[in-house]
C-alpha positions in Angstrom: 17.7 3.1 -5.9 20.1 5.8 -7.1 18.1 6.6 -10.1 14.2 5.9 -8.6 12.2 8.7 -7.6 9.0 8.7 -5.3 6.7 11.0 -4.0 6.9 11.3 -0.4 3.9 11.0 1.5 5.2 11.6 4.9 5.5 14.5 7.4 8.7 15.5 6.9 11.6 14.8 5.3 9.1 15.5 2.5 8.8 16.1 -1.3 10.6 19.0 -2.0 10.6 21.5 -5.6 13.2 20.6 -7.5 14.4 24.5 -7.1 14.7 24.0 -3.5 17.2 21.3 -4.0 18.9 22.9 -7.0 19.7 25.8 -3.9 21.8 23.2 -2.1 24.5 23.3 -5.4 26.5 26.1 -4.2 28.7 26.1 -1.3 29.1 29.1 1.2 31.2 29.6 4.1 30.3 29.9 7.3 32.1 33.1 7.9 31.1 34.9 5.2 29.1 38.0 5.6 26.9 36.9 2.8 26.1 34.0 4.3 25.0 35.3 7.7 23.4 38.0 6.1 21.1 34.9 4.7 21.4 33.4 8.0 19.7 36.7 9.3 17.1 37.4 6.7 16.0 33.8 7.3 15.6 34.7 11.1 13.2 38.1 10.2 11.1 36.4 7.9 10.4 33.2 11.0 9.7 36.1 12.8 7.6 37.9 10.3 5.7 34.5 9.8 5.0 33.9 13.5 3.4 37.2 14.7 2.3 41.0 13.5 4.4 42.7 16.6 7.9 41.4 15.4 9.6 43.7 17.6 8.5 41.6 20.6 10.1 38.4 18.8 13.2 36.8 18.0 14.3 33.6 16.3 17.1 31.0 16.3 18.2 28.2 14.8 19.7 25.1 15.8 21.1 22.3 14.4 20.1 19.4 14.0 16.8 17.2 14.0 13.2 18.8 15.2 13.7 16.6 18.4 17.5 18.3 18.7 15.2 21.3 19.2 12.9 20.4 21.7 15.5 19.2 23.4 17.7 22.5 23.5 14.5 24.4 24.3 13.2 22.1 27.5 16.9 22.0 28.7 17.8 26.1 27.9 14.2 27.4 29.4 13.0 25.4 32.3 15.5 26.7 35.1 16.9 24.4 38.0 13.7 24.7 40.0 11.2 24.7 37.3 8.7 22.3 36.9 7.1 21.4 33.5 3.2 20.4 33.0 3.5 18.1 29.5 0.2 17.7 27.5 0.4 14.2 25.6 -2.4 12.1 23.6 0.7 10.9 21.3 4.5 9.7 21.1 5.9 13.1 20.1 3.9 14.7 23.1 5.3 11.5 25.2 8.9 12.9 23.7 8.4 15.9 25.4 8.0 14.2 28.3 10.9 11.7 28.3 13.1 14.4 27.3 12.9 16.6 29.9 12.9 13.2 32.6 16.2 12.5 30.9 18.0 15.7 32.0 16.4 15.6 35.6 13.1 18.2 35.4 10.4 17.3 37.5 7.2 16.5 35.3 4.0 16.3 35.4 1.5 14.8 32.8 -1.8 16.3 31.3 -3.2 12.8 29.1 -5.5 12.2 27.3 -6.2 9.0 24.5 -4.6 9.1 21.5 -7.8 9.4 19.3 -9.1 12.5 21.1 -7.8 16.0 21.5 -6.2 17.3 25.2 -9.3 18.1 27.5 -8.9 21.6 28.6 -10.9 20.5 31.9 -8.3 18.0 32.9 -5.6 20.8 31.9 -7.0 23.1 34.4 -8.0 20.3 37.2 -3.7 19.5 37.4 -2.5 23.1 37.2 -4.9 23.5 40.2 -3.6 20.3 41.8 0.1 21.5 41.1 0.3 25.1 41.6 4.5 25.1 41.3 4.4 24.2 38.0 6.3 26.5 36.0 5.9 26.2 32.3 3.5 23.8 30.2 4.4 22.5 27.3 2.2 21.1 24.3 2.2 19.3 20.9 0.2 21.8 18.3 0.1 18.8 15.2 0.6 15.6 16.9 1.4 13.5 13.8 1.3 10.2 16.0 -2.4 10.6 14.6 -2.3 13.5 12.3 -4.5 15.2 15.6 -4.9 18.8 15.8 -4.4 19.8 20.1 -6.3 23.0 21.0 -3.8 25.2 21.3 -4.9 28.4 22.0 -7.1 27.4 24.9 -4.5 25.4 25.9 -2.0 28.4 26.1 -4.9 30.9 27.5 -5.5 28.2 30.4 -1.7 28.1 31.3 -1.4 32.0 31.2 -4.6 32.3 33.8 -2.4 30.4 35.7 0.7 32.6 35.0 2.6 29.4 33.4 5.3 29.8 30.2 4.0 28.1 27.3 6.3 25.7 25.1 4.4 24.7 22.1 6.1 22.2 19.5 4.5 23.5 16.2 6.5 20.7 14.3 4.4 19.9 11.7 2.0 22.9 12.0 4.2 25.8 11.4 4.1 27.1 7.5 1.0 25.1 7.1 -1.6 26.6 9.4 -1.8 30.1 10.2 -0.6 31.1 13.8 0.2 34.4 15.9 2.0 34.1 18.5 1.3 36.9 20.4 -2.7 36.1 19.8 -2.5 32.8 21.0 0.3 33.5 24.0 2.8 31.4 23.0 6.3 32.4 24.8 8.6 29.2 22.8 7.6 28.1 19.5 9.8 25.1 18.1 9.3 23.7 14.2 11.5 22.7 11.7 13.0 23.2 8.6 12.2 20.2 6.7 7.9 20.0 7.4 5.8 22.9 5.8 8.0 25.5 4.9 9.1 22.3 2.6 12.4 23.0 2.9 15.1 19.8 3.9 16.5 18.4 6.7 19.1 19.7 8.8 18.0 22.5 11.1 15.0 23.2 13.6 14.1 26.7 15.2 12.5 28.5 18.0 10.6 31.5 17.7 10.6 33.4 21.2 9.4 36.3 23.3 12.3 38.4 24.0 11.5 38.8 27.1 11.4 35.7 28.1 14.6 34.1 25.9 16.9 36.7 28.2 16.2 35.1 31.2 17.1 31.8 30.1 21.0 32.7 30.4 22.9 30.0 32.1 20.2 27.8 32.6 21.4 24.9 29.6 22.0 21.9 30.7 24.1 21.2 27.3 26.8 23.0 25.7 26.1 22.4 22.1 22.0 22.7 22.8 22.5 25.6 24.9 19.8 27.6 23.1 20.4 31.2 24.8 24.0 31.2 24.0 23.4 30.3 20.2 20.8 33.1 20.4 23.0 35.6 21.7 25.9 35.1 19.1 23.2 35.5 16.3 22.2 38.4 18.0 25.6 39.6 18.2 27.7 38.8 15.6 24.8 39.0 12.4 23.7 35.8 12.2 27.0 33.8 13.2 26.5 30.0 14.6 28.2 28.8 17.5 29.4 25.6 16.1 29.5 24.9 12.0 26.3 25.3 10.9 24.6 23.3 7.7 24.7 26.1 4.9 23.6 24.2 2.3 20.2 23.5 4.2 20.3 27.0 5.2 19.9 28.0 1.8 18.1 26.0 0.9 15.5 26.7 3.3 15.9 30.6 1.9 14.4 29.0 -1.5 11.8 27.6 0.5 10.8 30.6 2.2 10.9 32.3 -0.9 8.0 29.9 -2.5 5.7 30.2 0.3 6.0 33.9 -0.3 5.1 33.1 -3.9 2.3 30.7 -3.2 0.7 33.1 -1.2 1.6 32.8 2.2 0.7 30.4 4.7 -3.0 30.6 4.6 -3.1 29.9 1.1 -0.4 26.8 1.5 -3.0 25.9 4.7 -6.1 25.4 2.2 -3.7 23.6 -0.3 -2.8 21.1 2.7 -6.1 21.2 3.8 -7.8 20.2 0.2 -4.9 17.3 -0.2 -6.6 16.3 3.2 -10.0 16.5 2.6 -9.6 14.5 -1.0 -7.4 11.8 0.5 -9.8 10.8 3.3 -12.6 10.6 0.7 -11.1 8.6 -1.6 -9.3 6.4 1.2 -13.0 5.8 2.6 -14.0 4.8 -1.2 -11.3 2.4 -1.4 -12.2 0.7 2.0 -9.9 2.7 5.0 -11.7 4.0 7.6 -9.1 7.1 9.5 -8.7 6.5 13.1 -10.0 9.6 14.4 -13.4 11.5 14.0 -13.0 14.3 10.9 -13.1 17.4 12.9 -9.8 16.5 14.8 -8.0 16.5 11.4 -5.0 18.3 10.9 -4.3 19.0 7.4 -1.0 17.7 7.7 -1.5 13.6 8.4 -3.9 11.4 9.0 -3.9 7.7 10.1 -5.9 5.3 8.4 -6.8 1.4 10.3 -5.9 -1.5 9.2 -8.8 -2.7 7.0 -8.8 -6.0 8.2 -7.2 -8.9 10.1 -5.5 -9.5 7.0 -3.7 -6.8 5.6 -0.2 -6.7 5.5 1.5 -3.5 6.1 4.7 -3.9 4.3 3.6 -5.4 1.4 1.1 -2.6 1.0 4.5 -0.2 1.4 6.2 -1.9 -1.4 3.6 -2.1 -3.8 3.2 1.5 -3.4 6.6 2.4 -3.3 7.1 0.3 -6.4 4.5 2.9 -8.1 6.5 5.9 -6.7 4.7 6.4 -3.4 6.0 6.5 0.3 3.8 6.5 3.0 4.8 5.8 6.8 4.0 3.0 9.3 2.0 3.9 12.1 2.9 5.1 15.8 -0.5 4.4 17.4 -0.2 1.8 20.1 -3.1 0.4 20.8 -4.5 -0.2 17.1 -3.1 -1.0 14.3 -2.4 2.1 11.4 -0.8 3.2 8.6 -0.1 7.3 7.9 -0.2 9.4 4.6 0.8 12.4 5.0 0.2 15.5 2.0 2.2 18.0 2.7 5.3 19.3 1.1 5.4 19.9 -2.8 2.3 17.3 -3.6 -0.9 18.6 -5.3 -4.4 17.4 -5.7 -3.4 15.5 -8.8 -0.7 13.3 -6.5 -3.9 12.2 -3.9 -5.7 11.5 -6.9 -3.0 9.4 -8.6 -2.1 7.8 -4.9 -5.5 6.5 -4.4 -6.6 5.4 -8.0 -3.1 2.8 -7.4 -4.2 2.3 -4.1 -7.9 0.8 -5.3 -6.3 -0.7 -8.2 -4.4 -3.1 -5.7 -7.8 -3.7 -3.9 -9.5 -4.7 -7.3 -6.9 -7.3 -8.2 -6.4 -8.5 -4.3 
């Protein structure tokens, strides 16, 4: 295994440029005013990504997994007598959920099935029904399905009911164009390792100031206190709390510095958005039918059935990953599914070489 190399076909870790890993050779010190400078630098370009009106914005970083994130954010914002509305049609919305259950935050659910987007309806029947609700909190790119949530009505709905929106742009963020302050998003939580390609190691929040400085003293967790690792950036240029994971951090500079070069995020956006389009074609061609309707697509993932009683799941893997391919199992539990996911470094010549292997295994089955 040492020596193999796939592409991977996932939402994150994902393929990365060989320039972004070539970043991770160097070591820096933690300390170092060069390295915080980076550490800063990393934190105005988030910023500049996120919004137009940066001045209203911050960012910080965290370490850790995206979920290490979501969890510092749900425990650091939501004070003792919050209450959070969660909006779910997947397991990483459902995350949300049992996270903030786990550290004692009364919660209350806005469903909806996992093959169709959150009803903005039923999300303004429970705020009625619960007026003390005190933040809502939603998945932008719920890659249980590869589903695209509606967002910005959902944000406009909690701010008519003067709620503070949490929105877990995971998968979304560097890959589809968002502003912050258009769409009313106070906490904005994403990753380093999905589309700003870069790897794993570190998530962020992008926050309003205004409301970020009233979250002091309200973490339920020392190390994912996320004010007071906020407030020593802020500080003390850049500095982490607790030893932070340089090597990521520059690596994700590299990464940063590519999206620059590509074009930015809309252009990355129809890049993902063509892999997308290509891969459910040719999917259909070879005999996979996705498991939700085409407009719900995100351009990040999508989740293909099982073609028929059967198909066996991981020999389907191995073969592929035996031709340099890794896709990932699925997470939808009623039906049975398989996800391929095109972000990161892949190109429209990788979908094409995916599925010609892919329909050269269903000729010879």
């Amino acid at each position: 295994m040492e020596n193999s190399h796939y592409l991977l076909l996932t939402p994150g870790p994902l393929t990365t440029t060989k320039q972004v890993k070539d970043a991770m050779l160097r070591d820096w010190c933690t300390w170092d005013d060069d390295y915080n400078g980076l550490v800063q630098e990393v934190r105005r370009k988030l910023v500049e990504m996120a919004v137009k009106n940066t001045e209203k914005y911050t960012a910080v970083l965290m370490q850790g997994s995206g979920t290490f994130t979501v969890e510092a954010t749900i425990g650091s914002v939501i004070e003792s007598s919050g209450k959070l509305l969660v909006c779910a049609n997947g397991a990483y919305g459902n995350r949300i959920a049992q996270i903030a259950r786990i550290l004692g935050i009364p919660t209350v659910m806005c469903e909806a099935d996992e093959n169709e987007p959150i009803q903005i309806e039923q999300l303004e029947r429970v705020l009625t029904e619960h007026a003390d609700i005190t933040h809502v909190a939603a998945v932008h790119c719920e890659t249980t399905t590869g589903i695209l949530n509606p967002i910005r009505e959902i944000t406009k709905t909690a701010k008519k009911h003067n709620k503070i929106t949490i929105i877990d742009a995971m998968s979304s963020f560097g890959g589809i164009e968002i502003d912050m302050e258009d769409w009313q998003i106070d906490f904005l939580i994403s990753s380093a390792n999905k589309c700003i390609q870069g790897v794993p190691g570190f998530g962020f929040v992008i926050a309003n100031r205004i409301e970020i400085e009233k979250c002091k003293g309200r973490a339920r967790s020392l190390s994912l206190d996320l004010y007071d690792q906020w407030e020593t950036m802020e500080h003390f240029n850049g500095k982490w709390r607790f030893t932070s994971p340089t090597h990521v951090v520059r690596a994700f500079y590299q990464a940063l510095l590519e999206l620059e070069e590509e074009g930015g995020v809309m252009t990355r956006q129809e890049r993902y958005e063509q892999n997308q389009r290509l891969l459910v074609q040719r999917m259909k061609e070879a005999g996979f039918k996705p498991f939700i309707k085409d407009e719900y697509h995100s351009p990040i993932i999508t989740s293909f059935c099982f073609p028929n009683e059967d198909f066996h799941f991981a020999s389907f893997y191995e073969y592929l990953k035996a031709q340099g391919f890794v896709i990932y199992p699925g997470k939808v539990s009623q039906t049975d599914t398989f996800r391929i996911g095109n972000i990161g470094d892949v190109h429209e010549a990788d979908i094409l070489a995916l599925t010609e292997t892919i329909e050269r295994r269903s000729v010879y089955q």
